[in-house]
C-alpha positions in Angstrom: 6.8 -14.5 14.0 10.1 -13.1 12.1 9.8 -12.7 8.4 12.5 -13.7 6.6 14.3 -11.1 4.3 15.2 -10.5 0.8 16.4 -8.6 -1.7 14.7 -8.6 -5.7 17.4 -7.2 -7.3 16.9 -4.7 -10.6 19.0 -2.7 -13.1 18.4 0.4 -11.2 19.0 -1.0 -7.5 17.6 -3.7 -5.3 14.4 -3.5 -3.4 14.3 -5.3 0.4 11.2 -7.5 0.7 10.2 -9.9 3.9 8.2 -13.3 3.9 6.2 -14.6 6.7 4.7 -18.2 6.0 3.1 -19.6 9.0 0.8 -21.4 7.2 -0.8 -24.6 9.2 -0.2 -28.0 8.2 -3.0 -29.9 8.2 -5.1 -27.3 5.7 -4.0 -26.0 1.9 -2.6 -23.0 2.1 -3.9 -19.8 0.2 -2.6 -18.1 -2.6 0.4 -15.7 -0.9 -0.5 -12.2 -0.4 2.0 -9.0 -1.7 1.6 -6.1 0.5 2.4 -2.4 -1.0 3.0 0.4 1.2 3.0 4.3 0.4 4.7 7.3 0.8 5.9 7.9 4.0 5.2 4.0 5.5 7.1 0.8 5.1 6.9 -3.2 4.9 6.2 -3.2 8.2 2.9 -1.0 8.1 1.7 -4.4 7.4 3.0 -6.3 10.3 -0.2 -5.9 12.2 -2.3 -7.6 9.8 -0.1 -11.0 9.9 -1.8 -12.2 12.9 -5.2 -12.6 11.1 -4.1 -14.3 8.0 -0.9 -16.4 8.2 -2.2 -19.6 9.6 -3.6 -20.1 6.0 -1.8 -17.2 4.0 1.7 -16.6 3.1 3.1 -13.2 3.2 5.2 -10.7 1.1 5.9 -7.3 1.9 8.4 -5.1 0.4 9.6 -1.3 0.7 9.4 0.9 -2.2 12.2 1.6 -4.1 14.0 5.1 -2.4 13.0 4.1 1.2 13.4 1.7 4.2 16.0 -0.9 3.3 15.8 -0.7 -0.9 18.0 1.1 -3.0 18.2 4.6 -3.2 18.0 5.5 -7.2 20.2 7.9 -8.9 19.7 11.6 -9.8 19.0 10.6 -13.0 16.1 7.8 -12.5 12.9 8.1 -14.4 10.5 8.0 -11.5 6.9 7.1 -13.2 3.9 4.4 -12.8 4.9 2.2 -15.1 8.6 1.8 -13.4 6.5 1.2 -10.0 4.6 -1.3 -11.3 7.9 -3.1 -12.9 9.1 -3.1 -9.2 6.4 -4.8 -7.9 6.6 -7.5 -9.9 10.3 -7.8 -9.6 9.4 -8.1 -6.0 6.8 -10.9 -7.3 9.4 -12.5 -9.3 11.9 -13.2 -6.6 9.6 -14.4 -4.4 8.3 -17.1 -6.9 4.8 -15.5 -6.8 3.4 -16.8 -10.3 -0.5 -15.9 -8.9 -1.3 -14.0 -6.0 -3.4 -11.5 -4.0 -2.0 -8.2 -4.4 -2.9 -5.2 -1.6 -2.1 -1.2 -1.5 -2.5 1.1 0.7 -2.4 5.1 -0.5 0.1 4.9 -3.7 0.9 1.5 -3.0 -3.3 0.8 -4.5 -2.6 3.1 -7.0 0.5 1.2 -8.1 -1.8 -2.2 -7.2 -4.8 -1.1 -9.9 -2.0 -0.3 -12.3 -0.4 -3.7 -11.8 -3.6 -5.4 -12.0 -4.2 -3.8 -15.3 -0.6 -4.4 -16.5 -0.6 -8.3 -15.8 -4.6 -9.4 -14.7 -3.5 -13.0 -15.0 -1.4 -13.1 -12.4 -3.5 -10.8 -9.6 -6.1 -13.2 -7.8 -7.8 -10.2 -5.4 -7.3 -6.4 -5.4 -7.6 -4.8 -2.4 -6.9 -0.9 -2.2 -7.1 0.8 1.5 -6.8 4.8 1.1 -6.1 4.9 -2.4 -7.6 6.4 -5.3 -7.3 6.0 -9.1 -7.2 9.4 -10.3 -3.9 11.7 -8.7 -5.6 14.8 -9.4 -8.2 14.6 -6.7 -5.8 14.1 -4.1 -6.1 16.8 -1.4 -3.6 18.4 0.9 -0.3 17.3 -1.0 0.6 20.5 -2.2 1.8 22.0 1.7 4.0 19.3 1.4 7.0 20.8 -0.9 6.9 24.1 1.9 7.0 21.5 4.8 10.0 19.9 3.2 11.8 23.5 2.5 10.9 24.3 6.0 11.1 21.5 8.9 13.0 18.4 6.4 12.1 15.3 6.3 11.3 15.4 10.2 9.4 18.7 9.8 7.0 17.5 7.3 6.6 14.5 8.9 5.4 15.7 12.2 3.0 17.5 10.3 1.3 15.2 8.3 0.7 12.9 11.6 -2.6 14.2 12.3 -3.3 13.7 8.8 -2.6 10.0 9.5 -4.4 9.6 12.7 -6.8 11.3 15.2 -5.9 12.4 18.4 -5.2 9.3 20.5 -6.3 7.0 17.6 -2.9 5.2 18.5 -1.1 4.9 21.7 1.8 7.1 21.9 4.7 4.4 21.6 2.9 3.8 17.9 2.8 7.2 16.8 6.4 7.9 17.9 7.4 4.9 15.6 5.2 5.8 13.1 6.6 9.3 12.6 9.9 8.4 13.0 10.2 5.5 10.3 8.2 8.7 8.1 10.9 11.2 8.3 13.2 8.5 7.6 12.2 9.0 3.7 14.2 11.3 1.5 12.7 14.3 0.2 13.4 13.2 -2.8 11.6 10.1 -2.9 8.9 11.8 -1.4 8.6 14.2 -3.8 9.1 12.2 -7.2 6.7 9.5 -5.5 4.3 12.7 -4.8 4.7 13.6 -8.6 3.6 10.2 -9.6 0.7 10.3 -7.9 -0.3 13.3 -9.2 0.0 12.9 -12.3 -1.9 9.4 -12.2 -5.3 8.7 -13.8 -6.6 5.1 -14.4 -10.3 5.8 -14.9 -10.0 5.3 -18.6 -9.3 1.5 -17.7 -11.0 0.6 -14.8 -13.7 -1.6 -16.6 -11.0 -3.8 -17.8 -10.2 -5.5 -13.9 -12.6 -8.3 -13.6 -11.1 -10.1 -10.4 -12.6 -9.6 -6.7 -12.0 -6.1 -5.3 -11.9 -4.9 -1.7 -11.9 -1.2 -1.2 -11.2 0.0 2.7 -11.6 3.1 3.6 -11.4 5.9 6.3 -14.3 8.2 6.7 -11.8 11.0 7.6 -8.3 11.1 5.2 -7.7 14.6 4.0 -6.3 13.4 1.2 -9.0 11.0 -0.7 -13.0 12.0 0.4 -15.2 9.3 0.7 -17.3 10.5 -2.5 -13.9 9.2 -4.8 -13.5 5.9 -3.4 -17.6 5.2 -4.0 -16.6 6.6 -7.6 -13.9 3.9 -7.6 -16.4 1.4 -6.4 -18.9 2.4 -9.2 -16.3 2.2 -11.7 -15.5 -1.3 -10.4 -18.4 -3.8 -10.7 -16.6 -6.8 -9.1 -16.1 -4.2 -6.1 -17.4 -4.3 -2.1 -16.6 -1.0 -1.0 -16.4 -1.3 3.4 -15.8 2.5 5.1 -14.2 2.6 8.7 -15.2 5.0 11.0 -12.9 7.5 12.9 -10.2 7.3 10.7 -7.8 8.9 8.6 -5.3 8.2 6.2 -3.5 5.9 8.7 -6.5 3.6 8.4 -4.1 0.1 7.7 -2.3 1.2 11.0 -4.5 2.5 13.2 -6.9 0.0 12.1 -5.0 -2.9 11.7 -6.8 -5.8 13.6 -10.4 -4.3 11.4 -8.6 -3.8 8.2 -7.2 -7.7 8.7 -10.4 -9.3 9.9 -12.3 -7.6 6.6 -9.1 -8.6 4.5 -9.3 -12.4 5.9 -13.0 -12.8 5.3 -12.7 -11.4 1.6 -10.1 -14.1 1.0 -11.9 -17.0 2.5 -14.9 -16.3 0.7 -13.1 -15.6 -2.8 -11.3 -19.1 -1.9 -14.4 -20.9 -1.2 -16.3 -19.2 -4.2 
């Protein structure tokens, strides 16, 4: 199943997305499904989940603008939320996606509950796995600027696999991919991505996203404890909260065929609700 590639072109750079539409024949297809990554991953985190969803669901996954196979913004780029969500959309535009199910995984939900709020109309599901509302809680980020200064890119990336995943939580040949595609970021995307995050709170606004929610996740990331995704969930009272079990902030990756099976039965049941 090869996706076919594309590029959503903005005033500040273009941003690579793929589509993978395998959808069956002889049922209706589902509404498509945009896939956001986050720091350190790409569109192909979500590569593992296609198997349990594109008989019926078309596919859209993009990398984040300073990474993978998008543009690389200037020195002088605002980096901010708002400019996140623009690309998303942008991404949405070019792929004709007037409605659609939109999931994020780590800043890619926060981005996701952002876009939700920004254009409610046109976001059928939410579904956030590892992700969190409020920046402020996020643990762990701040060894990140001495792991940049100094390993590099590589440096803090072999460092912030075990943050991702346990010890043998995936076979060696994924975790060598993994960690490679992650030091393949620039520090300064990951950095003005990390300052984003920080600096986001969406509490304020929560009660105003009345579509379906899905909220996965790991029992185990450093960087988001349980306790503030079951705040997320409270805030959130069209919300089904689902926690996996020996995981970490890896959890779309490592848990892949779980994460897909609970994404595909959400879907279905939203559909035939």
């Amino acid at each position: 199943m090869l996706p076919a590639m594309a590029r959503a072109q903005t005033p500040k750079g273009d941003l690579h997305f793929e589509t993978l539409d395998h959808t069956v024949a002889w049922r209706k297809p589902g509404l498509p499904v945009l896939f956001h990554h986050g720091i350190g991953s790409s569109s192909a985190l979500w590569r593992g989940w296609a198997p349990a969803l594109v008989d019926r669901y078309p596919i859209i996954a993009f990398d984040m603008r300073g990474c993978g196979r998008s543009s690389v913004p200037p020195p002088d780029y605002k980096w901010s939320l708002d400019a996140m969500v623009e690309d998303l959309f942008a991404v949405a535009d070019a792929a004709g996606l007037d409605r659609f199910h939109l999931a994020g995984e780590s800043i890619g939900g926060t981005i996701a509950l952002a876009a939700t709020l920004a254009q409610p109309k046109r976001v059928a599901t939410l579904t956030v796995s590892n992700g969190a509302h409020l920046g402020a809680t996020i643990g762990r980020v701040h060894a990140w600027q001495k792991q940049l200064d100094e390993g590099g890119e590589k440096g803090w990336s072999r460092e912030f696999m075990p943050d991702r995943f346990h010890p043998g939580g995936v076979d060696p040949a994924r975790w060598a991919w993994f960690e490679e595609q992650q030091a393949a970021w620039p520090r300064e995307t990951i950095l003005k991505s990390l300052g984003v995050l920080i600096g986001a709170d969406l509490t304020p606004r929560l009660g105003e996203i009345g579509c379906p929610v899905l909220l996965l996740h790991p029992d185990g990331s450093p960087f988001i404890p349980v306790p503030v995704m079951a705040e997320l969930h409270r805030l959130l009272p069209t919300s089904r909260l689902q926690v996996f079990p020996h995981a970490r902030h890896g959890l779309p990756f490592s848990h892949a065929p779980e994460c897909s099976t609970a994404f595909r039965s959400f879907l279905d049941s939203v559909s035939a609700g």
